[in-house]
Each structure stands twice: as C-alpha cells, then as structure tokens.
C-alpha positions in Angstrom: -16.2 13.2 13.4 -12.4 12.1 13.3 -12.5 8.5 13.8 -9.1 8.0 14.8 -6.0 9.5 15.6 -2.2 9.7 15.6 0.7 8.6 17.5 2.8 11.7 17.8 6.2 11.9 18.8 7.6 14.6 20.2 11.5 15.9 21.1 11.9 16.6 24.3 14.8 17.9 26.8 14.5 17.2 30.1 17.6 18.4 31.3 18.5 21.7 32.7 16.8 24.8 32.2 16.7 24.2 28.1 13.4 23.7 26.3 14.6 22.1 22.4 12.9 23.9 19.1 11.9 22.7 16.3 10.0 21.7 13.3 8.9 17.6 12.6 6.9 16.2 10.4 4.1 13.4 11.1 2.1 11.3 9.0 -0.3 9.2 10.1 -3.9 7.3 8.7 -7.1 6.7 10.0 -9.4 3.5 10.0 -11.0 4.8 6.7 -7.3 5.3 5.3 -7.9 9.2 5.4 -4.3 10.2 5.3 -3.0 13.0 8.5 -0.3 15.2 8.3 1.2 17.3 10.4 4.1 19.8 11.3 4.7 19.9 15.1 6.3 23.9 16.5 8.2 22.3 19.7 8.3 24.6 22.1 9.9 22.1 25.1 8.2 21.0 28.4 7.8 24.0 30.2 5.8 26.0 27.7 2.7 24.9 25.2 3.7 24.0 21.7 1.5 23.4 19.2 0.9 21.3 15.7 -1.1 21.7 12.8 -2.9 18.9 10.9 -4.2 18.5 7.5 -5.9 16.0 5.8 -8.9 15.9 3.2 -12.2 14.8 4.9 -13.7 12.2 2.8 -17.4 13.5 3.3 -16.9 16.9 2.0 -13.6 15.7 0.0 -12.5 19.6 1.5 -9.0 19.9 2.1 -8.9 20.7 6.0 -6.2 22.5 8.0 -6.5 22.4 12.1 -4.1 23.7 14.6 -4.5 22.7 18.5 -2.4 23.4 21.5 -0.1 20.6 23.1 1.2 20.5 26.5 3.7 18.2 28.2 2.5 16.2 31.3 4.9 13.8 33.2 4.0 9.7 33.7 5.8 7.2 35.7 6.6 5.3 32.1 7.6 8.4 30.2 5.2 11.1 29.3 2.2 12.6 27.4 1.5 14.9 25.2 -1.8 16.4 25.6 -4.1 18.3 22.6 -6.7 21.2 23.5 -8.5 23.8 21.9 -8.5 22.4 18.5 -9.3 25.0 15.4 -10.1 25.1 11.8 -7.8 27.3 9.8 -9.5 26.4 6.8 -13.4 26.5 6.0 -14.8 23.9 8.6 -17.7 22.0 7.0 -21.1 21.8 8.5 -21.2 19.0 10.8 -17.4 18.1 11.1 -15.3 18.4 14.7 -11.6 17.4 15.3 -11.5 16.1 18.9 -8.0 17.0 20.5 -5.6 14.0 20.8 -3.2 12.9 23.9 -0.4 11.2 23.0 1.1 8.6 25.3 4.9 8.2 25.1 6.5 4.8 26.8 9.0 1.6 25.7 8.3 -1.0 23.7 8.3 -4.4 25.3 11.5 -5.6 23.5 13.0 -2.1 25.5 13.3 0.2 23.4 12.0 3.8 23.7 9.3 5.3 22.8 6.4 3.0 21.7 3.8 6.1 21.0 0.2 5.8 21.2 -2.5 8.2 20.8 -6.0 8.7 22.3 -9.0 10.2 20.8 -10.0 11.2 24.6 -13.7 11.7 22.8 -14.1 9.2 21.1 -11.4 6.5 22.6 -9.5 5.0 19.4 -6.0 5.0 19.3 -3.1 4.8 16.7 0.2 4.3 16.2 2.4 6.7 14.5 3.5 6.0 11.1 6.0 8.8 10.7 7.7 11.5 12.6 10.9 13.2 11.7 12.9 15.9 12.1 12.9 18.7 9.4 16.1 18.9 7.8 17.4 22.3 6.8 16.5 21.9 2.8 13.1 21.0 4.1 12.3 23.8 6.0 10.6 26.3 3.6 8.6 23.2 1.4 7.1 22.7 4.6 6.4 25.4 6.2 4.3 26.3 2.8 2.4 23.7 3.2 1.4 24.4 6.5 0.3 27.8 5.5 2.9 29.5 7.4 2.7 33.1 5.7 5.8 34.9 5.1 4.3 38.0 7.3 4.8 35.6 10.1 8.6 34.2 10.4 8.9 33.5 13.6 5.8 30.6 12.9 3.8 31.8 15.6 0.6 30.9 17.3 -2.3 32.8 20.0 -0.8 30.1 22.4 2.6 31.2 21.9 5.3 33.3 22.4 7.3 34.0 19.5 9.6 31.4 18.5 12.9 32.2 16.5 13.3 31.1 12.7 15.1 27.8 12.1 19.0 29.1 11.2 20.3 27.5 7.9 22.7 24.2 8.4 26.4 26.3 8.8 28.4 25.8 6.2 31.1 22.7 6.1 34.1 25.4 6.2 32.7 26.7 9.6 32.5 22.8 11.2 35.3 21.4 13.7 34.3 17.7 11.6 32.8 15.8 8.8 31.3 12.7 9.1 32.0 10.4 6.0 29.6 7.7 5.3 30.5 4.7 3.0 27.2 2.7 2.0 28.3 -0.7 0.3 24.9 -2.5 -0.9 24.1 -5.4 -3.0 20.8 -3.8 -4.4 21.0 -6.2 -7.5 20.8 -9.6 -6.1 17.9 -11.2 -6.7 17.6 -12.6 -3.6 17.9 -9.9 -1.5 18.5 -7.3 -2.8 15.3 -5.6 -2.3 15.8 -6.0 1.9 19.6 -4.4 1.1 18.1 -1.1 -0.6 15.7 -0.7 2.4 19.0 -0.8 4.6 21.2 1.6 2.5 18.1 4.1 2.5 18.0 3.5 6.3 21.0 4.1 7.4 21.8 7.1 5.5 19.1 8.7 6.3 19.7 7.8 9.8 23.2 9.0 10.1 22.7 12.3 8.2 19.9 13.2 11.1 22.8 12.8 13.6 25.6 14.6 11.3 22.8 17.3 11.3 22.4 17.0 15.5 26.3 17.0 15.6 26.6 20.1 13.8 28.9 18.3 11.4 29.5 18.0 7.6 27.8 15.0 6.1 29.4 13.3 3.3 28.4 10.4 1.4 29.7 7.8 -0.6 27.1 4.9 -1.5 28.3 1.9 -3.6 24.9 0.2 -5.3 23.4 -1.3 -8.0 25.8 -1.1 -11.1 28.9 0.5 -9.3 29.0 -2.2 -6.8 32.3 -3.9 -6.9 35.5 -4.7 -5.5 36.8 -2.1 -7.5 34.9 0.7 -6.2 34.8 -0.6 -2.6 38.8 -0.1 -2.8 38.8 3.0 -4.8 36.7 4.7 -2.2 38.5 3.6 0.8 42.0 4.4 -0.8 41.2 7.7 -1.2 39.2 8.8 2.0 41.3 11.4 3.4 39.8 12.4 7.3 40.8 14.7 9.4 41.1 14.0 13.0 38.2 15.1 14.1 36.4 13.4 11.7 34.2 10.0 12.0 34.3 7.2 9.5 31.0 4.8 9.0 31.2 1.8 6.6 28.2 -0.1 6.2 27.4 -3.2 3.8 24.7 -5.1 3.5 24.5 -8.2 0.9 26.2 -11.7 1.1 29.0 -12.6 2.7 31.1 -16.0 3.8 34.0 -17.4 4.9 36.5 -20.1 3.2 37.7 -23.1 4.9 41.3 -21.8 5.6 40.2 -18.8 7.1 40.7 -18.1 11.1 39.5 -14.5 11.0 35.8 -14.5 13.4 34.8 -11.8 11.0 33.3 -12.6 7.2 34.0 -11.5 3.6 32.0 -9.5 2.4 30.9 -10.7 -1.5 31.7 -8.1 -3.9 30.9 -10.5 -7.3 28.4 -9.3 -9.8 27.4 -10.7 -13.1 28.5 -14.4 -12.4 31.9 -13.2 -11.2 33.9 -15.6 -8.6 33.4 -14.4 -4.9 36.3 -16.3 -4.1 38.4 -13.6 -6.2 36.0 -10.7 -5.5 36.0 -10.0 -2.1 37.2 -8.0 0.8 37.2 -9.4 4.4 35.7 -7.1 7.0 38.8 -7.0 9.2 40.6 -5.8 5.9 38.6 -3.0 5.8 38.6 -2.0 10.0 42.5 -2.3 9.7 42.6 0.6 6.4 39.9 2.7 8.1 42.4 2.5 11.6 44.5 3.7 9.8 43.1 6.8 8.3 43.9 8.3 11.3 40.0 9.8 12.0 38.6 10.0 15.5 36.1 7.6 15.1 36.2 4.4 12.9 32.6 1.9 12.8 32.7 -0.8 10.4 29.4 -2.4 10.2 28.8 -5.4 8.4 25.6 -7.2 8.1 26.3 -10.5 5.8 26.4 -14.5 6.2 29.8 -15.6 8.1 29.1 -19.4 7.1 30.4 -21.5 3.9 30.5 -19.8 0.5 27.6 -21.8 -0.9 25.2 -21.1 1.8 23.6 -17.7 1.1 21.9 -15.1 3.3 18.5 -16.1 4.2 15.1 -14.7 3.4 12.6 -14.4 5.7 9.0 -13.4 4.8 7.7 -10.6 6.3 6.0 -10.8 10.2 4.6 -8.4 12.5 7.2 -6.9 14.7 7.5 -4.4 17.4 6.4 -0.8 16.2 9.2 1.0 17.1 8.8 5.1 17.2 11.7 7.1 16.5 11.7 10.7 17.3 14.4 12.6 16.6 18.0 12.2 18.1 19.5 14.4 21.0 22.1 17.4 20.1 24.1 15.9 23.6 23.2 12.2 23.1 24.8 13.1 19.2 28.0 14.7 20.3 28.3 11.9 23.0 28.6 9.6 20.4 30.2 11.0 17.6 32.3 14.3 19.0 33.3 13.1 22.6 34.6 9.4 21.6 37.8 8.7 20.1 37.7 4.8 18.9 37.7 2.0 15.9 34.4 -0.2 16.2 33.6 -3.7 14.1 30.3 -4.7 14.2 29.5 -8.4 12.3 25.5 -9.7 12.2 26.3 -12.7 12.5 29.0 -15.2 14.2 31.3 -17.6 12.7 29.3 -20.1 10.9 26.3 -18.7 10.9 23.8 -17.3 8.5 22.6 -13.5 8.8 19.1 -12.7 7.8 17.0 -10.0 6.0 13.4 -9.7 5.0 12.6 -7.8 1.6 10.3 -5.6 3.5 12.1 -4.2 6.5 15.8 -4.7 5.8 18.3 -6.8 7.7 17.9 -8.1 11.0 20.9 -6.9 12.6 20.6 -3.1 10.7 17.1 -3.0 11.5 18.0 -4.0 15.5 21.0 -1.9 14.9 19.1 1.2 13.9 16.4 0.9 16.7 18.7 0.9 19.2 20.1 4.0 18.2 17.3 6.0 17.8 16.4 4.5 21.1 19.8 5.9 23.0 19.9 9.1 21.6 16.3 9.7 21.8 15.5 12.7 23.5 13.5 12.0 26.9 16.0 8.8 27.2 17.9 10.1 30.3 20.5 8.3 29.8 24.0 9.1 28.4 24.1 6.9 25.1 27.6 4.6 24.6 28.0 2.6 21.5 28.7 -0.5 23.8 25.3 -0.5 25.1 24.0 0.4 21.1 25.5 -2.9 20.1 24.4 -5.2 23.1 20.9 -4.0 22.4 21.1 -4.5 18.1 23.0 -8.2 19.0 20.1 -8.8 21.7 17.2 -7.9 19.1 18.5 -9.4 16.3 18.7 -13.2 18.0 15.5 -12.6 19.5 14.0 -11.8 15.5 16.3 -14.8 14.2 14.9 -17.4 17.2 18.5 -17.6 18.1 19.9 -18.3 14.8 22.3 -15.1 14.4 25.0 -13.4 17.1 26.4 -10.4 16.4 30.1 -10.2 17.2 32.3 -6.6 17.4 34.8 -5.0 19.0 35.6 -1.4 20.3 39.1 -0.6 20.8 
C-alpha cells in the first residue's frame, strides 16, 4: 500500500473561457524515502487532466508506472485537485494498490500562494511537494520517454481524455518582438558564503528563464562566477550590452558589499575583489550600475542587489540553516508574465538591505532577500492568483519577508521610476 503521498501543483487559468496546457514535472518522497515522479497532462478546470507516477516499490524493488484521472474542484481558500480511477501501466505486483491522491491548494501563512498539501483520502497521510515545474521546450521529448509516451501516440492522450495538441517548439529568437538579457554577478568563491550565493545564481536564472519562456521572449544569459568574477568582467559585460527597446534588462548580484564613510549614496558597493585584492579599488556601487543600464535605452531595467550596505570590515552574515515556510511554486502565468515584463516600461533598484545594515544568506537556501524576492514572484504570477501582478507589490512582499526571516535586522530599499 502507498504510505504516503504528494503535494502536487497544478497550472491553472481561471479566467475566461481558456483552459492552459501543459506538461510539469513532480517529484516527491514518501515516509520510507521511496522516491515519486510524475509528469502532470494539464488539461485546465473545466475538463479532467491526468498524471502519471512512477516510482520503484521497495517490496518487489519493480519499477511501477500508474496513471489516474484529476479533476479540478473549487474551495473558499483556493482549490483542489482531486485523483480517481488510479491504474497500473506496468506489471502490478500481487498485493500492491495506489490509492488516488487530492491535492489541496491554499497560501502559506507568511501569504504567499500556494502552500500545497496532498491527501491519501484512504489511508489519510499527507505531503508536501518537493518539486513541480514547468517542462521547458529541450525537456519535452526526455520526458515524455520516460513516461512511456509512445511515438504512435503524439497528441499524449489518455481514455479520460480528449486529444490534446503536441507541445510546439520555443519559436525561434528571430521571430520574437524582445529578448530578455539576464546578467548574474555571484561571489561563488568566498568562503564565507559563497555556497548561499551559487544557490541564488542557480535560482534566479532558472527562475527568470521560466518567465522569458511564458513571455514568449529570447532568453539570454550572461553569469559572472567563480573565476571570471571581477570588476573587469562586471564592466565588460555591461559596456557592451546592446538592447533593443523592447527588450528587458535583469542584473542580479549576490556576494559582499559595503559602503565607505564619505559615501551619501542609500545604495551599497557591491565587492568585486578576489584573491586578497582591495575592495576599496575593486568595486562598482549599485547606483553606478542602474544609471549605465538607464541608459541602454531597453524597456525595462531591474537592478537587484542582495549584499551588506554597512562598513567595509563588517561582512555579510551567515545564518545556519532553520525551518521555514514551504513555499510551492507552480509555474508562472503567460498574462501575469507579459504584465510584468512586455506591458511595463521602467528602471527598478532593488538593495537587501538599508544603509548600515547587514544583509544575510544561509549556505543552504540562498540569500534572504533573493529567496523572499523569488517567492513573491512566483507567488504574483502564479496561475490561480487572480490578481494582476505589479513589481511594486513583488518588492513590498520580498522587503516584508526578508525582515520577518532577519527578526528585523535587514530592510530592503528600491525604487521604480
């Protein structure tokens, strides 16, 4: 018998006659550490979808494939997502069942949306989810192979379902009205901290190429880490960026950062030294680089900069890891995307911290402020959030978050002009 089950999170558009399509990926373990995963067909509301699940049953040690039905029922909190009919694909071994899950979507008690739990309606255990994701284009065919999707069947049907059309290939960049350039600046190699910066370059790449993706815009990358990171190559990059103006600009760093006693400027330097160098003569201040982005000319400008804003000697602090908030994502609205990225024409700052403070990161989930930062996204542009996302209300949330995770020690400060 399954023991226990996952959260699942599921896209959903709730409004006008639209249902969304698509093709995410789950992962999720059990109390005996069997691991799940899964590949979600989203149908939308009005119609059943369904997922399939595998996993290797530790009795039989078979590998096990099982597809059941979901439908979509309404709550006052959000909604669920209810399993039925659950069947083997594979062999099914002699004295094994899979109970159908419901999966209850609602917000977290810090606000954000969705905190996901899932019920094992049979045997009443529940689970958070561990993963969920959108399939990106690239991924498409690895996982649809692994799902045993045959090739006889492209349109990835079930006996539930009507047939579903195949996922079209990203278009080309030539055939996009934007690109969205995305400069990573990262102090992987500080001992310190360097670990906690990693985990927030991986995050926010990843989490700004989902909504390039959901745009339908290019996505180009620049990240500056481990050996290339310098002042050199901070410059070189930003001296050559070339938008169009259409185009959006990100620049996120992560590492340390101060401020010298002459300087009036609310916004920090960010440290560019490595190998022993002076920060003093290897920096850049923030508002250096908001001015050279302005004036690139692009249609939107974020400069995001999660470092110290206190005296040189006093370093960004480490925090051992605590429990904190599971927060779900689930994919990112095509609307709640081009709200954000295609309908707004501005230049945004965004600092972690305030003048003479200390920002501060934690080697196993990343910064404060980009961690907050990144949850409120995903929590605005969340489809099933009704509400039309605005980067104001992104960086109240992140600011709110991150002093609530730093007991009050950390503001966030930023403009949008």
């Amino acid at each position: 018998m399954k023991r226990l089950l996952v959260s699942l999170l599921i896209v959903v558009l709730l409004g006008g006659n639209a249902a969304a399509q698509g093709l995410y990926k789950l992962q999720f373990y059990d109390t005996r550490g069997v691991v799940y995963d899964g590949l979600l067909v989203w149908y939308g509301p009005v119609q059943p979808s369904f997922v399939r699940i595998r996993y290797v049953d530790p009795v039989s040690r078979s590998s096990l494939l099982v597809e059941q039905q979901i439908t979509f029922v309404p709550s006052p909190a959000g909604f669920v997502l209810r399993g039925s009919n659950p069947r083997f694909l594979t062999p099914q071994p002699t004295g094994h069942a899979y109970a159908p899950d419901s999966f209850v979507f609602a917000p977290c008690f810090n606000g954000f949306f969705p905190c996901v739990t899932a019920v094992d309606e049979v045997n009443q255990l529940a689970s958070p989810v561990n993963e969920f994701r959108l399939l990106m284009p690239n991924e498409t065919a690895t996982f649809l192979q692994i799902f045993s999707f045959s090739t006889e069947n492209p349109s990835y049907t079930s006996p539930w379902t009507t047939p579903w059309p195949a996922p079209q290939p990203t278009p080309p960049a030539a055939t996009r009205a934007a690109t969205m350039h995305l400069i990573v600046v990262a102090d992987t190699e500080a001992p310190d901290i360097g670990r906690g910066n990693e985990i927030d370059a991986k995050g926010l790449t990843r989490e700004f190429e989902i909504a390039a993706n959901q745009s339908g815009i290019a996505f180009s990358p620049t990240i500056i880490q481990g050996s290339a990171f310098s002042k050199i190559s901070v410059l070189a990059t930003l001296n050559s960026l070339n938008p169009g103006p259409n185009d959006v600009v990100v620049f996120a760093f992560t590492g340390h950062g101060f401020r010298l006693a002459s300087d009036t400027d609310p916004y920090p330097r960010l440290d560019l030294s490595r190998n022993r160098q002076d920060p003093a003569a290897n920096n850049l201040a923030a508002s250096e680089v908001f001015q050279i982005l302005k004036g690139k000319g692009a249609r939107l400008t974020i400069t995001l900069v999660d470092a110290c804003n206190s005296h040189l000697s006093e370093d960004k602090l480490r925090r051992a890891s605590r429990p904190s908030p599971k927060f779900s994502p689930f994919g990112i609205s095509s609307s709640a995307a081009a709200a954000l990225f295609l309908d707004v024409r501005a230049n945004i700052i965004v600092a972690a911290a305030s003048n003479g403070e200390r920002a501060e990161t934690d080697a196993e989930k990343g910064a404060y402020f980009i961690r907050s930062f990144l949850d409120a996204f995903r929590s605005e542009t969340a489809l099933g959030n009704g509400s039309k996302p605005n980067w104001q209300t992104i960086i109240s949330k992140a600011r709110d978050s991150a002093v609530r995770l730093s007991r009050g020690k950390q503001t966030a400060i930023s403009i949008v002009e």
